[in-house]
N, C-alpha and C positions, 0 to 999 in steps of 0.2 A: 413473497418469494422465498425459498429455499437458498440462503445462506452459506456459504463456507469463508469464513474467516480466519486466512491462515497467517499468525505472529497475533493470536486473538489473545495474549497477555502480556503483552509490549506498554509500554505507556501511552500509545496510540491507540493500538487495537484492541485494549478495555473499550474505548469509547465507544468504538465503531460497534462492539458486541451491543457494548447497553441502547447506543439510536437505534440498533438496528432491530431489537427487543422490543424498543419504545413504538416498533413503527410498526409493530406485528408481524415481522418476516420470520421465518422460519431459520435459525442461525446453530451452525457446527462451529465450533471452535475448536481449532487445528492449533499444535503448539504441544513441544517437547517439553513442557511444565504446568501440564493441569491443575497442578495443586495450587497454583498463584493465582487460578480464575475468580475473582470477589462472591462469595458466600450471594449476592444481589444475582445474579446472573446465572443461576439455578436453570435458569429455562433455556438456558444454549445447552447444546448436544458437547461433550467436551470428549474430543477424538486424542488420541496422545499419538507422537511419532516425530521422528524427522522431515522436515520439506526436502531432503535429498533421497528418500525412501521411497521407492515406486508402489511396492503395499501398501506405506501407510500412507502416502495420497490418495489412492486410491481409494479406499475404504471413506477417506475424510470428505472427499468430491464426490461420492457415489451418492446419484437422488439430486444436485444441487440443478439450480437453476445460474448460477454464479458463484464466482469465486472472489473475493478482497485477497490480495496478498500484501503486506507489509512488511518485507521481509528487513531485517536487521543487518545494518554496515558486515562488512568483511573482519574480521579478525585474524591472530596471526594463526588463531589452531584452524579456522575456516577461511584460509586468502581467495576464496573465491565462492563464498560463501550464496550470494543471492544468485550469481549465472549459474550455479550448480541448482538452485531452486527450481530457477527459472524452466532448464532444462528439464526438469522430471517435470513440472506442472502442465509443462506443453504439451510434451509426449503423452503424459494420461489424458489428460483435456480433448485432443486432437485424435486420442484411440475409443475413449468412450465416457468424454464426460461433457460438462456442460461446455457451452462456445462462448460464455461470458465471461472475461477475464478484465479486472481493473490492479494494477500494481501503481505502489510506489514508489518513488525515487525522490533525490533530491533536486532540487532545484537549481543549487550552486551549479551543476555541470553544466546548463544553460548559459546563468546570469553572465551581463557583462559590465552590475553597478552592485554595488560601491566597488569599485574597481581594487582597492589595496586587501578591502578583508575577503575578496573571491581569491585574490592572487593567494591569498597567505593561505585559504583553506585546502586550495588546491595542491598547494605545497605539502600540506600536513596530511592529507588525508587522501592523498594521488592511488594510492593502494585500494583502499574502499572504493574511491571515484572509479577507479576505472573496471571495480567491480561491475557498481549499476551501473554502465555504461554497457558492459559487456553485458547486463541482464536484459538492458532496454533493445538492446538489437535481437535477441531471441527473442522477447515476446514481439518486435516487432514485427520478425519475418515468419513469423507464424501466422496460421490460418484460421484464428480465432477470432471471436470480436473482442479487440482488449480496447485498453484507456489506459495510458501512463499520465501519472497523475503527481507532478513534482509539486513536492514540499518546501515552505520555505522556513524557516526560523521558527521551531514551535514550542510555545510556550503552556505553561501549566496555568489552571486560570477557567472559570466559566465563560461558555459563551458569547459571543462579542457579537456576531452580528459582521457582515459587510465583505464576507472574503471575496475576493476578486479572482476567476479564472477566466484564462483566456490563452489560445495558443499562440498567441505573441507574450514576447520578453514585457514585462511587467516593470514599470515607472515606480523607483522607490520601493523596492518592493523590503514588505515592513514582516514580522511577525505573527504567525496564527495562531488562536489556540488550539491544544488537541480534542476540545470537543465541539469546535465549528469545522475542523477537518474530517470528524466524521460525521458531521451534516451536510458535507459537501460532498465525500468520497459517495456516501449513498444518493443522494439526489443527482452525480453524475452515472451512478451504476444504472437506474433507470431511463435514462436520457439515450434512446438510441442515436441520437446525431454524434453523440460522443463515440461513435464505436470506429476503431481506428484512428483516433485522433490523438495528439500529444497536447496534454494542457499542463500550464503552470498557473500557482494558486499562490497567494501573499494575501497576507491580513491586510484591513482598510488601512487607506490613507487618513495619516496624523491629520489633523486640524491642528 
């Protein structure tokens, strides 16, 4: 497949470039700091621009067969930083680009265990939350085929093996790391039963 990976030098979206390299897809990597894409990852197409840019999406999803978004919490210079993404990605997508759409969010805005540290994140970080929230409803009510695809706790670390998705609320749900989330994020982007559906992901259960 033809790839567009947009937040493809995030600490996530390195990963998802290199499985996605590994797996022989054809991958752009979209992202307002090319210079940060790893020397290893030569073979992604590296588009530079802002996700709030209608050209330079454009040009980044033109030829794709899908699109990954990972876009990055809200800040105070960008309080509404991923709906405003979200926003331009639709509108190109839905005028002349691919119908594949999988984004990210967090998982917190779901969860309803460990019950004290969701309360306290939701506290601290209400501003960001109700960002993705407000992004999940654009790509919801859009006419693409997406997949929101909530994240839980993600840790730095090889491989593990075991993630759990499922679109129910997830038991215990434990930490991932970022390079089984992008063995996941791509083995759901193929998967058409996933298209329109909301799924949450947690690393295995402790033993």
């Amino acid at each position: 497949m033809k790839i567009t990976i947009i937040g493809s030098t995030g600490h996530t979206g390195v990963h998802v470039v290199r499985e996605a390299l590994r797996r022989g897809h054809e991958v752009t990597a979209f992202t307002r700091r090319p210079h940060l894409l790893p020397s290893t990852l030569v073979k992604a197409a590296a588009v530079s621009g802002d996700g709030r840019d209608h050209q330079a999406v454009s040009k980044a999803v033109h030829g794709a067969d899908a699109v990954i978004a990972i876009v990055a919490a809200s800040t105070r210079k960008g309080p509404h930083q991923a709906a405003e993404v979200a926003t331009v990605l639709t509108e190109v997508m839905m005028g002349h680009g691919p119908r594949r759409l999988l984004v990210t969010s967090p998982y917190p805005l779901v969860a309803v265990e460990p019950r004290v540290p969701i309360a306290i994140l939701r506290l601290l970080l209400a501003k960001p939350y109700a960002d993705q929230r407000h992004m999940e409803e654009i790509v919801r009510t859009s006419d693409l085929n997406w997949t929101i695809v909530r994240l839980n706790r993600l840790l730095d670390g090889p491989a593990t093996g075991g993630t759990r998705v499922s679109p129910a609320l997830l038991p215990k749900p434990t930490g991932t790391t970022r390079a089984d989330v992008a063995t996941t994020l791509l083995d759901i982007l193929v998967d058409e039963t996933t298209h329109r559906v909301e799924l949450n992901t947690a690393g295995p259960l402790k033993k």
